[in-house]
C-alpha positions in Angstrom: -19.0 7.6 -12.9 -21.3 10.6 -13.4 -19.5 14.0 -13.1 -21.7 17.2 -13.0 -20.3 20.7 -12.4 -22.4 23.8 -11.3 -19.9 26.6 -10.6 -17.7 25.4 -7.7 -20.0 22.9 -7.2 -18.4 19.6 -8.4 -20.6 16.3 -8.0 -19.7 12.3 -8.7 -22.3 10.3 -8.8 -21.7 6.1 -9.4 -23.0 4.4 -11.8 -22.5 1.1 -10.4 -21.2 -0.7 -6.8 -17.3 -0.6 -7.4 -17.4 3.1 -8.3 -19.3 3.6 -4.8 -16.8 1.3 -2.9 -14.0 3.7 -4.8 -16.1 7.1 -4.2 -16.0 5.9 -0.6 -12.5 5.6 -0.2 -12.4 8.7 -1.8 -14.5 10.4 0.8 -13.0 8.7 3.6 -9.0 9.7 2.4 -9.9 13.4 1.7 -12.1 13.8 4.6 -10.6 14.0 8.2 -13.0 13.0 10.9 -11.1 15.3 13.1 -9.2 18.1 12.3 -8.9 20.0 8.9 -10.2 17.9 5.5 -7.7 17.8 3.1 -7.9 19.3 -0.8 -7.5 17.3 -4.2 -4.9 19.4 -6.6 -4.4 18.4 -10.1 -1.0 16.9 -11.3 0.6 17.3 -14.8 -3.0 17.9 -17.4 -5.5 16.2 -18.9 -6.2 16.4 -22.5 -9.4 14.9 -24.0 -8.4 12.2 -26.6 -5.2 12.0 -25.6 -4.9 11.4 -21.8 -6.5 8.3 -20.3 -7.4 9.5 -17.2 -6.8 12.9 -14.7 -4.6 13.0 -11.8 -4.9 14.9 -8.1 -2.9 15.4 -5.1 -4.5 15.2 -1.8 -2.7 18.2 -0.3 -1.9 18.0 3.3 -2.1 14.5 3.8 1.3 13.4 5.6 2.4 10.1 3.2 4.8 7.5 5.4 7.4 6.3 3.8 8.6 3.0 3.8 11.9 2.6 6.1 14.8 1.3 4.4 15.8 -2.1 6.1 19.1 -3.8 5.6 18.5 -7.4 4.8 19.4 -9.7 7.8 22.8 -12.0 8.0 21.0 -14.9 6.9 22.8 -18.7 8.4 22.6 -22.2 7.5 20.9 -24.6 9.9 20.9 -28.5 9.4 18.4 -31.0 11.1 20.3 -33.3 13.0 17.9 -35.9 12.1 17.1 -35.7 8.5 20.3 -33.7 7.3 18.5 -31.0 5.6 19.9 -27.7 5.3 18.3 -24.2 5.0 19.3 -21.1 5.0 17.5 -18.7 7.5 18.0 -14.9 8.5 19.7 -15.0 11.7 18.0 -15.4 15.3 14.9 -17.4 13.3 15.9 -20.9 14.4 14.0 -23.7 12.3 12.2 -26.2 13.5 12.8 -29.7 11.6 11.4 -33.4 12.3 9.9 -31.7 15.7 13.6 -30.2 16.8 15.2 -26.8 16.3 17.6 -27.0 13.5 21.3 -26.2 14.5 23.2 -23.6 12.7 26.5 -24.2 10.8 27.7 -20.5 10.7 
């Protein structure tokens, strides 16, 4: 990736067809097709030599989190037919040997 800078002025250009896939998402994560764009701030510092690479922030941008979720009871089913057992979180009922496997809980 190319990276000129004329005053405010800051331009990428790719040097090849995964850094324009990645400028694209770039582009399409910092700019808002409605409403207000959002701004990249810099994190922590870069020092030539001895950072690998510079990070931003995209300001503004509303990150969900993930939702903690308690695991499910999980219950033992057998196949009447066969005698396998498995273990299942509950209300999934199995299907074994073409019938729905019975719980044991």
């Amino acid at each position: 990736m190319k990276i000129e800078i004329d005053k405010q002025i800051v331009k990428f250009t790719p040097e090849n067809e995964k850094e324009v896939q990645e400028l694209n998402k770039l582009w399409q994560y910092v700019v808002a097709c409605e409403g207000e764009s959002f701004k990249l701030v810099p994190i922590g510092m870069f020092v030539p030599g001895t950072s690998k690479e510079a990070m931003f922030q995209t300001e503004g941008l509303k990150v969900e989190t993930a939702q903690v979720t308690t695991p499910k009871k999980k219950i033992r089913y057998v196949c009447m037919e066969c005698n396998r057992m498995e273990e299942f979180p509950e209300g999934e009922a199995p299907v074994c040997c073409g019938q729905p496997m019975h719980p044991m809980d």
